[in-house]
C-alpha positions as CSV (number, residue, x, y, z in Angstrom):
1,X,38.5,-38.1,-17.9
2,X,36.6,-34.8,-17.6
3,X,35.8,-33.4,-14.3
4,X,32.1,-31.5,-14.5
5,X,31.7,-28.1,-12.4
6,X,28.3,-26.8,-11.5
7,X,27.4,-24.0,-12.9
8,X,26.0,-21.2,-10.6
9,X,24.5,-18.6,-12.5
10,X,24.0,-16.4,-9.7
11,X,27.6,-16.6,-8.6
12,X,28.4,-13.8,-11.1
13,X,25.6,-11.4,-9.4
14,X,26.7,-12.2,-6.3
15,X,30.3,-11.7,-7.0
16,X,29.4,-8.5,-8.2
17,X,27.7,-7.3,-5.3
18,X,29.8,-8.2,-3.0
19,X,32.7,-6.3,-5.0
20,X,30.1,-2.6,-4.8
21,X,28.5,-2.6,-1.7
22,X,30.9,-5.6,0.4
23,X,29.3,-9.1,2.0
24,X,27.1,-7.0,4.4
25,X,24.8,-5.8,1.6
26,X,21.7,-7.4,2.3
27,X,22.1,-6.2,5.7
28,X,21.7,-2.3,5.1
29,X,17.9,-3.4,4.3
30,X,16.9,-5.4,7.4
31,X,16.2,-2.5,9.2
32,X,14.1,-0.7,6.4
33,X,10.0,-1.5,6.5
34,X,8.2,-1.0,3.7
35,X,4.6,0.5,4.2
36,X,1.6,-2.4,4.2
37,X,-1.5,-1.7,3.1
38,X,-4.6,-3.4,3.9
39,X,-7.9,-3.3,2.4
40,X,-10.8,-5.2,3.5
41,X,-15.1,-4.6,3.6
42,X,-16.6,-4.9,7.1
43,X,-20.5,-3.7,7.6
44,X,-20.9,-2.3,4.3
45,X,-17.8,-0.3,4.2
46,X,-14.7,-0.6,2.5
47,X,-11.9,-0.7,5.1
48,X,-8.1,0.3,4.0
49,X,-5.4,0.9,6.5
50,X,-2.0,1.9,5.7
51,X,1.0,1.5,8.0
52,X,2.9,4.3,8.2
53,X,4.9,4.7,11.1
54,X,7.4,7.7,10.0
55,X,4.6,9.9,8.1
56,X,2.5,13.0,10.6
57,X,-0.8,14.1,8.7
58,X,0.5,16.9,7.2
59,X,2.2,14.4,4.9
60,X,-0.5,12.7,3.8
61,X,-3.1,13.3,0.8
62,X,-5.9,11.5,0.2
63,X,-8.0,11.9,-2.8
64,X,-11.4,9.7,-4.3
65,X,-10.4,10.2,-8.5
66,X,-11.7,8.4,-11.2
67,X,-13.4,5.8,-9.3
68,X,-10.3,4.9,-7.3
69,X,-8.8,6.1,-4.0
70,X,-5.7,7.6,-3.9
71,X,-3.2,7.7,-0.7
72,X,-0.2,9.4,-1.0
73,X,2.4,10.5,1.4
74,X,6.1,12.3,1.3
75,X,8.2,13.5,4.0
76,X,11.4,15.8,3.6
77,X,14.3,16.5,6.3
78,X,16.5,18.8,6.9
79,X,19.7,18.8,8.8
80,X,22.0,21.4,9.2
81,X,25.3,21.0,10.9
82,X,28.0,22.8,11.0
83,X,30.5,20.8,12.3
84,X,30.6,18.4,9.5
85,X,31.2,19.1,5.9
86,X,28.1,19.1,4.2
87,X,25.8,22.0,5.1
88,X,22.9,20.8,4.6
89,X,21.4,17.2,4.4
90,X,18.3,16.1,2.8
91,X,16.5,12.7,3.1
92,X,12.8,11.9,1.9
93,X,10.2,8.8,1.7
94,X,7.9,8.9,0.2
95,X,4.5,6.4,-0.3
96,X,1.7,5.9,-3.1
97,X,-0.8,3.5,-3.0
98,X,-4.1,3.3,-5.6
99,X,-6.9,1.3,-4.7
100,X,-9.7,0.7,-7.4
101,X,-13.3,1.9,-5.6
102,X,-16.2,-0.3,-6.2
103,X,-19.5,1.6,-8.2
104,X,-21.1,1.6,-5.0
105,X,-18.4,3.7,-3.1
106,X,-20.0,6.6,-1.4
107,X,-17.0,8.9,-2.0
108,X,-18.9,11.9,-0.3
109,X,-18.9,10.2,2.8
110,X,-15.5,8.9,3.3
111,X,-13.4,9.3,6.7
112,X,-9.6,8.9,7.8
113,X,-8.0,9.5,10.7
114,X,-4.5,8.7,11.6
115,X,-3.5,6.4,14.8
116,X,0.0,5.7,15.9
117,X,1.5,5.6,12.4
118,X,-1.7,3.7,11.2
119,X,-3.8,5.5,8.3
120,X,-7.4,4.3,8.8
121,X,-9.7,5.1,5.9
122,X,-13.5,3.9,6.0
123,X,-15.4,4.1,2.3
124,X,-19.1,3.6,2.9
125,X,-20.7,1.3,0.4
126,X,-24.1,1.5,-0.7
127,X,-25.8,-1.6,0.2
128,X,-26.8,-4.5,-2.1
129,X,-30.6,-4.4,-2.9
130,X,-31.8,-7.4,-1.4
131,X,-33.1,-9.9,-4.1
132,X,-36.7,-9.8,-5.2
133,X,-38.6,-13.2,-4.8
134,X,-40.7,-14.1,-8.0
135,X,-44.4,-15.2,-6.9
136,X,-44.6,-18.4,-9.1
137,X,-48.6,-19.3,-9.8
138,X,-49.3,-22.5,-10.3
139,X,-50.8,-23.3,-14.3
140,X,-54.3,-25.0,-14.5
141,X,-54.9,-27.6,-16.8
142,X,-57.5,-28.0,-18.6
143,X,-58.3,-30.9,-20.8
């Protein structure tokens, strides 16, 4: 009689992880956010807004290229301290985001401003020409 084992494929990944960064891995990333970005049209404008609640507006550049609007964002520290052994410490974050325009993007008339860690970029669209009704005339017969 052969006793069957399940097979957990995962159990080898899992084993592994625990063995580099211990059981509390997942952990370390509960606390990180990553940057959403919505985009949306309201009254003939395209609306994006990008949360980004550690960036200050010199860290952000936005750019209309190529049909497409392009947000990006990077932030360096430094931290000196002399009391512990490094001299200097450097951390970044960074954000890139690329959002395809529609032809009828007024890129020349684009605003942004930034609100409590919320990017608020309004694209004005050109609006839709309003269909054209066709006069139908009615045929005469003849006969």
């Amino acid at each position: 009689m052969s006793n069957l084992v399940m097979w957990d494929p995962f159990a080898q990944l899992s084993a592994l992880q625990k063995q580099f960064f211990g059981d509390d891995w997942a952990t370390s990333f509960k606390g990180v956010n990553i940057p959403t970005t919505d985009v949306y049209t309201k009254d003939n404008q395209l609306k994006v807004e990008a949360h980004l609640p550690n960036f200050e507006q010199k860290d952000i550049t936005i750019q209309a290229e190529n049909n497409a609007l392009v947000i990006s964002a990077q932030r360096h520290e430094k931290e000196e301290d002399k009391d512990k052994k490094y001299v200097v410490r450097e951390s970044s974050s960074s954000f890139y985001r690329r959002i395809a325009l529609p032809d009828r993007a007024d890129t020349d008339k684009i605003e942004a401003r930034l609100d409590d860690g919320v990017l608020k970029i309004s694209v004005p669209l050109t609006p839709l020409p309003e269909p054209k009704k066709i006069a139908i005339t009615a045929s005469s017969k003849k006969g």
